[in-house]
C-alpha positions in Angstrom: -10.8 12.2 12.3 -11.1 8.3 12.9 -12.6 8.6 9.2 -9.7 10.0 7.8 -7.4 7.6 9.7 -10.0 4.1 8.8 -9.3 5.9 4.9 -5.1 5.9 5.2 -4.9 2.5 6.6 -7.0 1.5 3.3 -4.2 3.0 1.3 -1.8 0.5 0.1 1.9 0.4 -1.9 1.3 -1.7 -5.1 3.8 -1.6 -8.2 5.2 1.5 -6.7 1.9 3.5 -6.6 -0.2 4.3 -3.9 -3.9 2.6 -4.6 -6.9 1.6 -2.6 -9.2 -1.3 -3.3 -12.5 -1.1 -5.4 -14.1 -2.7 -2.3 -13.0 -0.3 0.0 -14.1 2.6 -2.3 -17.3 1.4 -3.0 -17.2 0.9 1.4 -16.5 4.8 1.7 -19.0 6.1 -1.6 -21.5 4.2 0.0 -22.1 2.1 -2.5 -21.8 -2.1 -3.2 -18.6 -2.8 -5.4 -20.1 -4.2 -8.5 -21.8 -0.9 -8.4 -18.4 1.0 -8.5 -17.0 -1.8 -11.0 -19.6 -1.1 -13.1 -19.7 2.5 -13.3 -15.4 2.4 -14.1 -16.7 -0.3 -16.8 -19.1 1.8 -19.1 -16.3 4.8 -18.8 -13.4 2.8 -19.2 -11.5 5.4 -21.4 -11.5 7.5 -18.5 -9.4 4.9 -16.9 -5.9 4.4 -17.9 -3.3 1.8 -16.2 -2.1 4.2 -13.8 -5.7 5.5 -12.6 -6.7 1.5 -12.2 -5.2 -1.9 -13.1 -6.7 -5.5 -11.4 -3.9 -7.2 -9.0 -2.4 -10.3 -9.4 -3.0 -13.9 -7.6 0.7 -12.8 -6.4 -0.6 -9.4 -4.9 -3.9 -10.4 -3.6 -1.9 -12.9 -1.7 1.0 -10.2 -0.5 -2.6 -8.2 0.9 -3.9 -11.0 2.6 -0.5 -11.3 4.4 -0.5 -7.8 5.0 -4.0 -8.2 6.9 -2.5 -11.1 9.0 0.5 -9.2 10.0 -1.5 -6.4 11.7 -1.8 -7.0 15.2 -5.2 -5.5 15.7 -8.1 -5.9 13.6 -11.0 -4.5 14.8 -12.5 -4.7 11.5 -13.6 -9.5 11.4 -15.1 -9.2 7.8 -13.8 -11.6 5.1 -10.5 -11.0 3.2 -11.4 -13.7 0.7 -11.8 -12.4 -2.6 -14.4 -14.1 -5.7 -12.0 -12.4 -8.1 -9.1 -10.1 -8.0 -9.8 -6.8 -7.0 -9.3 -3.8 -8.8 -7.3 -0.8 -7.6 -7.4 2.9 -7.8 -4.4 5.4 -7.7 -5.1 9.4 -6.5 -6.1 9.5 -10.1 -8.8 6.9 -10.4 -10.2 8.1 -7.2 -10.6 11.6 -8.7 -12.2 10.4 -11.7 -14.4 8.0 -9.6 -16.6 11.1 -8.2 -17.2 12.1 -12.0 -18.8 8.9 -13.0 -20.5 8.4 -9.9 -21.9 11.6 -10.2 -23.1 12.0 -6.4 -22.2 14.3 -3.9 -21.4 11.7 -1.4 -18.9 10.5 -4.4 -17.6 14.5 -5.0 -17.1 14.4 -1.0 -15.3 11.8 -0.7 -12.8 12.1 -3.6 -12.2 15.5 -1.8 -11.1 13.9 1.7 -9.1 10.9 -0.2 -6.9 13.4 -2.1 -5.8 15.2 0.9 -4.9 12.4 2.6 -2.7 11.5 -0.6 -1.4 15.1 -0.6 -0.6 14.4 3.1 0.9 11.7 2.6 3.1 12.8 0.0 4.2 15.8 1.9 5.2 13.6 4.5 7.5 11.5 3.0 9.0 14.9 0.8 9.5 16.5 4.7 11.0 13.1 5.9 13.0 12.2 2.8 16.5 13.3 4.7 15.6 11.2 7.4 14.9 8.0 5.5 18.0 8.8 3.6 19.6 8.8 7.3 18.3 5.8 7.9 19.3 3.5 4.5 22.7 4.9 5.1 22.8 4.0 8.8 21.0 0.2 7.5 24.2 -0.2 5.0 27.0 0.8 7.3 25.3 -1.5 9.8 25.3 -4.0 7.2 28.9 -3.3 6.3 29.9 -3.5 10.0 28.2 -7.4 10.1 29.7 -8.3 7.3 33.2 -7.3 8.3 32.3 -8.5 12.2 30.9 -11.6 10.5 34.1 -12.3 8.6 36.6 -11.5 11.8 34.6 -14.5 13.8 35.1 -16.7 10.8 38.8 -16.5 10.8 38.9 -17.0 14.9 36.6 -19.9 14.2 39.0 -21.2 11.6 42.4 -20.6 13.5 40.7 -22.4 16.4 40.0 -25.5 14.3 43.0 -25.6 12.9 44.9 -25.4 16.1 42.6 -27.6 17.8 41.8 -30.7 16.1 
């Protein structure tokens, strides 16, 4: 179980798609990452844009801000990066276990796409509640605006009436 919960917190939002890093694949395949990198190279037709795309300077650097953010990190290695990091949607990760051919790869894939799935489900169940919430966020937003405004004017008349 602590497996599957080490794997979602690997799982990250990028361009709108969920993805994990070619690093922390090659962590979980049990294998190094140029390994991975190269196996995706010689099949690179099996790789579209939205099974795998390289992040930006701008992204890499949203990441490592990300990392500081979190309060605990058990996990001391290195964020640094020699060069930017490819990424891998539910996709990618499938095809991954076909050109890594091993049954540590085929296992894997397996436990990765269920937590997507599970994932997914959760936000489907949950989507009435988020909706809640964004129209709770902009009436509270509405509401500070229109408090925000009342003060101004009480601010103003006081001015005016005391120079």
């Amino acid at each position: 179980m602590s497996d599957l919960i080490e794997i979602k917190s690997k799982i990250y939002t990028i361009r709108g798609v969920q993805v994990m890093l070619d690093r922390d694949l090659a962590k979980v395949y049990n294998v190094e990452t140029r390994v991975l990198n190269q196996a995706v190279k010689r099949n690179l037709s099996r790789f579209p844009d939205y099974f795998m795309f390289q992040l930006s300077i701008a992204e890499v650097d949203n990441l490592r801000t990300i990392w500081r953010s979190q309060i605990v990190m058990t996990n001391k290695e290195n964020k640094g990066f020699r060069r930017l990091p490819y990424v891998f949607s539910e996709q990618g990760i499938i095809m991954l276990s076909a050109v890594l051919k091993s049954e540590i790869a085929i296992n894997v894939s397996i436990q990765i796409v269920k937590i997507f799935v599970q994932m997914r489900k959760f936000i489907s169940d949950n989507t009435v509640l988020f909706d809640r919430l964004d129209t709770l966020e902009q009436k509270h937003l509405e509401y500070k605006l229109k408090s925000d405004k009342k003060f101004n004017k009480i601010f103003d008349s006081l001015k005016t009436n005391h120079p």
